[in-house]
Every structure is written in structure tokens, then in C-alpha cells.
N, C-alpha and C positions, 0 to 999 in steps of 0.2 A: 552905357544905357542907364545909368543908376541915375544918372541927373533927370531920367524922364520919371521917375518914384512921384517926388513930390506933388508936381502939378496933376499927374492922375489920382493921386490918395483925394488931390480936393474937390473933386469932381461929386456933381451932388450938394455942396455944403451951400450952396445958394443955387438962384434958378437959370440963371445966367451963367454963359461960358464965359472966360474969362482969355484974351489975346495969350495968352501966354499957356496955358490948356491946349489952346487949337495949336501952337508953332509944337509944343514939345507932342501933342500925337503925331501931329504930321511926320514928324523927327523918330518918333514911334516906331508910327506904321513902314517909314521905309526900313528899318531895322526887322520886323515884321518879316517882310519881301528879300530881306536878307540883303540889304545893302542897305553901303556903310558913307556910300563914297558921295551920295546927296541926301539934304535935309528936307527936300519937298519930293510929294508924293505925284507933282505935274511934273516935275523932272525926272523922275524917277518912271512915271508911267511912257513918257517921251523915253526915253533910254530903251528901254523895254518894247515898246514898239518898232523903235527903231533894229535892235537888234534882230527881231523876227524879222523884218522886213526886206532888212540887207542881205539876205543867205541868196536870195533870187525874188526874179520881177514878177512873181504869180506869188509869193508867199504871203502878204495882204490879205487871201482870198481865204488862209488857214489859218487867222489869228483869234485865240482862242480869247475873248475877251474877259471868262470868268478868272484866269489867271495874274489879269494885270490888277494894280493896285486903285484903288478909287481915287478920282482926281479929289483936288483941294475940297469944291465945289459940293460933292455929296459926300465927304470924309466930314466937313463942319455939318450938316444933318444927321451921321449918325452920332458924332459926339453930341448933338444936341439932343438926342433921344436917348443916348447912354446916361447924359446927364439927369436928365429926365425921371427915369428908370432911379437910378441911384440917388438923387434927390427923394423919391419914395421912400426906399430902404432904406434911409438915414433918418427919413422920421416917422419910423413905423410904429415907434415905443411913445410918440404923441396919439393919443387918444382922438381927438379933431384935427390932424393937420390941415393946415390954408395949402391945399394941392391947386395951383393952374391947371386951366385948361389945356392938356396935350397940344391941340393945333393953336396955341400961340404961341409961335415961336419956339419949340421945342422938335421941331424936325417930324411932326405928325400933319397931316392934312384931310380934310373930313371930302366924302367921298357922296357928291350931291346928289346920285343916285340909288347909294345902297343907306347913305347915313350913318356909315364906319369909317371908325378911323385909319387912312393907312399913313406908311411911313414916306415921307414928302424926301423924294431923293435928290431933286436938285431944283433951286432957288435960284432964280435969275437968267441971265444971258448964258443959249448953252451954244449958240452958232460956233462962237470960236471960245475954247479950251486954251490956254496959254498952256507952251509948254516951261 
């Protein structure tokens, strides 16, 4: 797990995530979930699924979905919002920081009824999930 240090220490240091950020959370979060044996978190949520679902043919109907790990899809939103977040904190000790706006691209989305920001969980095509 130590090879995932570096790329989270740089998280923040600009406003953009960086390919290499997104692979080692992903790499992360299944360590997180306690597995070791895949480096994506659609695999890993596929496995997981799968498991519950093979004990019997009614057990789908008991699956606890706040257990399972976030697919790839709303894991890159919240590193985008971690990033976000930690991008603040890193230039607090700047008097005027140049802060972006939350809902560009930082995993936030403004809400055209109440006019708050919330946090935008999933970006794109959600019919089908790769596993």
C-alpha cells in the first residue's frame, strides 16, 4: 500500500486530478474493502455482488448496497471533490486565492431549484456499469 502515499500526498497541489491519482485510489479504495486480489473498484464491486448473490436465487432482493464499494464512475467525483477540498487547504495561508468554482468540474453540481451546491455522484452513461 505505500506505493498509493505518493499520489494521494499530491492531491490538491493543482485543480485537476491527475490519471494517475484516479488509478492509485481506485487501487486504494479496494484495499479500503479489504481486497487485495483486484486493482479496480468495478471489479471488485462485481465480485462482491456476485458473492452475495450466489448463496441462493432470492438473495438480490437482500443486498445491502451501502456495503459495496463505489464504482469507478462516482469514486472519480469524489476524488474530484477531495481534490477540491484539499486544493483549499493547501492555499489557506494565500491571503486572495484564485479558488474555481465548485460545480466546474470538481465533482459538485448546483441544484436549479434550491440554488446549492450538491455533490454531482455520477457523470455520464449510468445504463450499463462495466464490470
Amino acid at each position: 500500500m505505500t506505493r498509493t502515499v505518493a499520489p494521494m500526498a499530491s492531491l490538491g497541489n493543482t485543480w485537476t486530478v491527475a490519471e494517475e491519482e484516479v488509478g492509485e485510489s481506485d487501487i486504494f479504495t479496494c484495499v479500503v474493502y479489504r481486497n487485495t486480489r483486484t486493482d479496480s473498484v468495478d471489479k471488485l464491486r462485481f465480485l462482491k455482488i456476485k458473492e452475495v448473490c450466489d448463496d441462493s436465487p432470492n438473495a438480490s432482493k437482500n443486498v445491502d448496497l451501502s456495503v459495496l464499494p463505489p464504482c469507478k464512475q462516482c469514486l472519480l467525483q469524489h476524488i474530484r471533490r477531495v481534490n477540491y477540498q484539499v486544493g483549499i487547504w493547501k492555499r489557506s495561508h494565500i491571503p486572495d486565492p484564485d479558488i474555481p468554482l465548485a460545480t466546474e468540474g470538481h465533482g459538485w453540481t448546483k441544484n436549479t431549484d434550491t440554488g446549492l451546491i450538491e455533490p454531482l455522484w455520477i457523470d455520464g452513461d449510468t445504463s450499463i456499469l462495466p464490470p
